[in-house]
N, C-alpha and C positions, 0 to 999 in steps of 0.2 A: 874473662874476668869482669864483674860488675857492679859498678857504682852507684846504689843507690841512693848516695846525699849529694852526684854530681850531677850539676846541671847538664851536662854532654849529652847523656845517653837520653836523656828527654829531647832534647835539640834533635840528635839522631831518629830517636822514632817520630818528630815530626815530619822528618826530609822528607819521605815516601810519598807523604798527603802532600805538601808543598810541592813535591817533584813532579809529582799528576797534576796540578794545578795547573803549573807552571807550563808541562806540556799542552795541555788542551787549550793556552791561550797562545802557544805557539802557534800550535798547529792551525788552530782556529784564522791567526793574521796571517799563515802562510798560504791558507787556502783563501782569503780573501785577496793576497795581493796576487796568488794565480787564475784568479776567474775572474778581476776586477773590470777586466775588459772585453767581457767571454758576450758580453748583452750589451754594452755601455752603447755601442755601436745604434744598437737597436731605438735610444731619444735622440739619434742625429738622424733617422732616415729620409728626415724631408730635404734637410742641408747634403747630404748624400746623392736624394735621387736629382736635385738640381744640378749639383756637381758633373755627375754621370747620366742625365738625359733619358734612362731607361724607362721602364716598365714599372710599375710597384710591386710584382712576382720578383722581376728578376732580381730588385734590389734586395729583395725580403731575403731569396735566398742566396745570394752574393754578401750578406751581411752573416746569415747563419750558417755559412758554408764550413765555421769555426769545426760544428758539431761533426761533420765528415769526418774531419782529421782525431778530430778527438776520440769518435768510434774506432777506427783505424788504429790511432793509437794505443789504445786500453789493450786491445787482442796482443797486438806487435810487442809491445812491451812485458804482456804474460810471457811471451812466447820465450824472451829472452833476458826477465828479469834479472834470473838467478844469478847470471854473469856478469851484471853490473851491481857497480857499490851503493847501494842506497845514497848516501848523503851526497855522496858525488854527482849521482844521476839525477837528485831532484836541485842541483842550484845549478847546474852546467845548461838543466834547462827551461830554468827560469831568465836565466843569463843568454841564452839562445832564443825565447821570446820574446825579449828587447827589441830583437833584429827585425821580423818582418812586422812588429807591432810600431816598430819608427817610419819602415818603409811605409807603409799606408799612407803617410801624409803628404807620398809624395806619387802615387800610383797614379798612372798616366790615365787606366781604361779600366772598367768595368772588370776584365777577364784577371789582366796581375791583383786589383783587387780580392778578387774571389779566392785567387791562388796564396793569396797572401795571409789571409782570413782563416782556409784550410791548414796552412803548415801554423799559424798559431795554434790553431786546435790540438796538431801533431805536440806541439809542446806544453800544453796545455794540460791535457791527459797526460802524458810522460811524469809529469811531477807529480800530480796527483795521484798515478797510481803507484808509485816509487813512494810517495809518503802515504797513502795507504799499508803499503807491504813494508816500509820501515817500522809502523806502527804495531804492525802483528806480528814482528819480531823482536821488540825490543820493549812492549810493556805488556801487562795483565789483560785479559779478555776485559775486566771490567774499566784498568783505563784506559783501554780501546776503545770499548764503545765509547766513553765520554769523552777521548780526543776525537770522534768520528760524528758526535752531537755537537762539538765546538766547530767541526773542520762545517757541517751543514749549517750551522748559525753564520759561518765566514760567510759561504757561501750569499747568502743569502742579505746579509750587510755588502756584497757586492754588486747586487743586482742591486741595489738602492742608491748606494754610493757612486757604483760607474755609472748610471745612468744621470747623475744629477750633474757627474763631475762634468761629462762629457758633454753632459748639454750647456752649461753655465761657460766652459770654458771654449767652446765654440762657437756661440754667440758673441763673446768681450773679445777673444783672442782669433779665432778661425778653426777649422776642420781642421788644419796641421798641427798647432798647438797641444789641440786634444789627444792626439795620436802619439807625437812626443812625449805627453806628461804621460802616459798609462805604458809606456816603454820605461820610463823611470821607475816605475811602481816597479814593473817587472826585475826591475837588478834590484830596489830595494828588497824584495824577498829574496833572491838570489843572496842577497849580504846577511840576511837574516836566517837564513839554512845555515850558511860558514857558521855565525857566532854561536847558532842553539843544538841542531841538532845532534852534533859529535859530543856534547856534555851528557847524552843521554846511554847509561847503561845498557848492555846487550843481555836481552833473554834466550835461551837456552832453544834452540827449534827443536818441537816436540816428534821429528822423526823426518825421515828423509824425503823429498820433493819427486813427487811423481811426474811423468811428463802433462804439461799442461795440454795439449791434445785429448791426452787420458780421461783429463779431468771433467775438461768440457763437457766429451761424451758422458761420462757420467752426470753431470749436471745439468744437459738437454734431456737427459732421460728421464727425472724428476718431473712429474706434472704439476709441482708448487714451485716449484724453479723455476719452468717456463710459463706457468701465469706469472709470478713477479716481473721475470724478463717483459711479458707482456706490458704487462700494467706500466713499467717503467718509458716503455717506446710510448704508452698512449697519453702522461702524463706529460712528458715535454712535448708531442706532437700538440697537445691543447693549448699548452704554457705557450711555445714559440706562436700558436697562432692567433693567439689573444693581443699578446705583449709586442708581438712586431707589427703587424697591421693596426692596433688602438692608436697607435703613432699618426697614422694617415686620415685617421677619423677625427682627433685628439687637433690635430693643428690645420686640419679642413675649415670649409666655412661652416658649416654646424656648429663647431664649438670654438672655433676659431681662438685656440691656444699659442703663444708666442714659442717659439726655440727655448728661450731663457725658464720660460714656465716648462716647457715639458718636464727639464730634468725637475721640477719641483715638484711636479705632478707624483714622479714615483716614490713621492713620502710613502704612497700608498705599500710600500714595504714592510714598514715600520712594525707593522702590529704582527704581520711573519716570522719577525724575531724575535718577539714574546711566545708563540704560540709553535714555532718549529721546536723547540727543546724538549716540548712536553710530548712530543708524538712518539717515543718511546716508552715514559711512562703508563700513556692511554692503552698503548697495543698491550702490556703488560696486564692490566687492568682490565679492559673487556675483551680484547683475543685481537687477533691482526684484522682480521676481515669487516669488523665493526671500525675498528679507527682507520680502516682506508675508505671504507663505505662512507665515514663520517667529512673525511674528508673530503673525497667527491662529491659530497652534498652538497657542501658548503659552498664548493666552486661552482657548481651548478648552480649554486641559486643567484649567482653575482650576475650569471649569463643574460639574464633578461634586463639588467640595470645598466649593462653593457651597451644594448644597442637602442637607449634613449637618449631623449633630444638635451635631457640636461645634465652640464657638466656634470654636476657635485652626482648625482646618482650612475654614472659612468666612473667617475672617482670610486663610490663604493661598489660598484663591483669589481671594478681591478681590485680594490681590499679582498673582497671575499674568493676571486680567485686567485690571487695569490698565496693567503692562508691554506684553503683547498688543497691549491696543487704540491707546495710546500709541505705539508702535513702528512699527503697519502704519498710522498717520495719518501720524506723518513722512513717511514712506516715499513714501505717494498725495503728501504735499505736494510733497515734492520733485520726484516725478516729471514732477506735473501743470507748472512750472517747465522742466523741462526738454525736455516732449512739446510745449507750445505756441511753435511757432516764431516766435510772432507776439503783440505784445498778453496777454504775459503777466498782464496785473493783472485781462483781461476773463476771463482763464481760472482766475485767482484765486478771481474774485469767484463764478464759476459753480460752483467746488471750493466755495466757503464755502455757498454758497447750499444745493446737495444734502446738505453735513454738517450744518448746521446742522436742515434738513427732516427729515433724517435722524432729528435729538435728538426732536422733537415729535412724530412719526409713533411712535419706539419709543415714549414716555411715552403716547399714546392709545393704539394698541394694546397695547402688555404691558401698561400698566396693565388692559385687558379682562381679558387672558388672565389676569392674576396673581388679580381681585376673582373670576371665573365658574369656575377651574379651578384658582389656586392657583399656589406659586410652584416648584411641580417644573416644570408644564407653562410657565411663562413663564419659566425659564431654559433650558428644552427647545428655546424660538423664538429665543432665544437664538443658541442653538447653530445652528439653520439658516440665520440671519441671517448668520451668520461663517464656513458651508459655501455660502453665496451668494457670499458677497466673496470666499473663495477662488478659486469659477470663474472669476468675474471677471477676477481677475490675469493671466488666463492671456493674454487678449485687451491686457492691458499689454506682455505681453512679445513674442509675437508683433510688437507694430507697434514696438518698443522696440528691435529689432534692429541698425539703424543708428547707433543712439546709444550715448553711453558709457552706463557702471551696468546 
């Protein structure tokens, strides 16, 4: 029955577009208060390696050891999605990375560090891909993607925000403090799943779930699958080893930046979060292989401003590789999204898996290359790392030919 002189049924056909709003800034704060701390680590590494006495390898990768777990976890969790309740599974572990994200501030040695680092990563991925795959079930392809361009703008207001918090607040307060307050964050998303996402209506699954092993194979079989896979490993392998070693260059005597400044330093975020939203539109616009290509330019040309002697033009290149690396990850995200015809979340979890692998392998290597050669030659790896992903794309576009973007 319908009222066309009641205001109601106007109200009502608003709810829908309000109701995608509304999600995609949920989801957007849920993924910032789950990876808030996922880098944060990364502007205290000088206060860290004092603490623990190490190597600047070892602490590069005893700080990114997050990424292990997170790999690990993306797989573990396809494996056995289907039998946990979404809403449940992403605030129990949000609520469960409170716990070794409090312990850190109390870790005796170098090794429970690193251990501690990894099983965040374990819960780190769990929520995230738990609210990925609540999202491919319970709204439209299209306000998917847009809760999945909100969940990468979180993203990425986290790498800006943890990094500032953590340094400001372990300078005033201490290294414990910092580790306390970002275990807080942690239960406030954890409270923020309870109140939002059980308001949100269930979509209909358009057929029955096949075994994720299945899917895999099928999805390693793909030669545009496994370049994205690629591209994704090669794009945080440059990311982790730009942004964890610039730290040791950044409050060196070259540049000789204070603690309190570093977290200031990664304002250089800022214009990331302008420029990550559009990287779906671009690939729409001139095809995938041109907006990843564009992207890796961009990051590459920061690389030479990197390893100069003055601040402000090391400032702009962290801008420019940030934008870069930020832009040609959308980009792989979305594709990977769109290349798997099938069992999108198993080809998620495989995307998340090799980026994730990706972040660890850069921090064990370029941390080598940065301690044995220094940091001209380890933004030098850099650079080949991001002339690797460029070839790669090519093999995107080629099989991308049938499809839109």
């Amino acid at each position: 029955m319908s009222y066309p002189n009641s205001p109601v049924p106007a109200g009502m056909r608003m709810q829908p577009a309000h109701a995608a709003h509304m999600r995609s800034v949920v989801v957007g704060v849920i993924g910032f208060l789950t990876l808030v701390d996922l880098f944060a680590a990364q502007a205290i590494l000088p206060s860290l390696l004092t603490r623990y006495q190490v190597s600047r390898a070892a602490i590069g990768f005893a700080v990114n050891a997050s990424t292990i777990g997170m790999a690990v976890s993306c797989l573990a969790v396809a494996l056995v999605s289907r039998h946990i309740n979404r809403r449940t599974g992403i605030w129990v572990s949000l609520a469960l990375l409170a716990v070794p994200t409090s312990l850190l501030a109390v870790a005796p040695d170098l090794a429970s560090f690193t251990a501690l680092r990894l099983t965040q990563g374990v819960f780190m991925a769990a929520a995230f891909t738990l609210t990925m795959a609540y999202l491919a079930e319970h709204c439209s392809a299209e306000d998917t993607a847009r809760a999945l361009a909100a969940y990468i703008t979180g993203v990425v207001a986290s790498n800006l925000v943890g990094r500032f918090v953590a340094a400001a607040v372990a300078d005033m307060y201490g290294l414990s403090a910092s580790f306390y307050l970002f275990a807080m964050l942690n239960l406030s998303g954890a409270a923020l799943v309870l109140v939002s996402l059980d308001r949100m209506a269930v979509m209909a699954s358009p057929g029955a779930p096949r075994s994720p092993l299945a899917a895999w194979g099928q999805h390693l079989g793909s030669p545009a699958l496994r370049a994205a896979f690629g591209i994704g490993f090669l794009i945080l392998f440059a990311f982790i080893g730009i942004f964890t070693y610039v730290n040791f260059e950044l409050s060196g005597p070259r540049l000789g930046v204070g603690q309190m400044m570093l977290g200031v330093v990664y304002l250089v975020f800022l214009p990331s979060m302008l420029t990550t939203p559009l990287a779906g539109r671009t690939a729409v616009r001139v095809g995938t292989r041109r907006a990843v290509w564009a992207g890796l330019a961009v990051a590459a040309a920061g690389l030479p401003l990197i390893v100069s002697a003055s601040l402000w033009a090391v400032l702009g290149g962290m801008v420019l590789v940030g934008v870069g690396t930020f832009f040609a990850q959308a980009v792989a995200t979305g594709f990977v999204g769109r290349a798997a015809s099938s069992d999108r979340a198993a080809a998620s979890g495989l995307y998340l898996a090799s980026y994730y692998l990706g972040g660890i392998a850069g921090a064990a290597v370029l941390g080598q290359v940065y301690d044995r050669l220094g940091w001209t030659a380890c933004v030098a790896a850099v650079g080949v790392s991001l002339l690797a992903a460029a070839l790669l794309a090519v093999r995107m576009q080629l099989t991308e030919a049938a499809q839109p973007g």
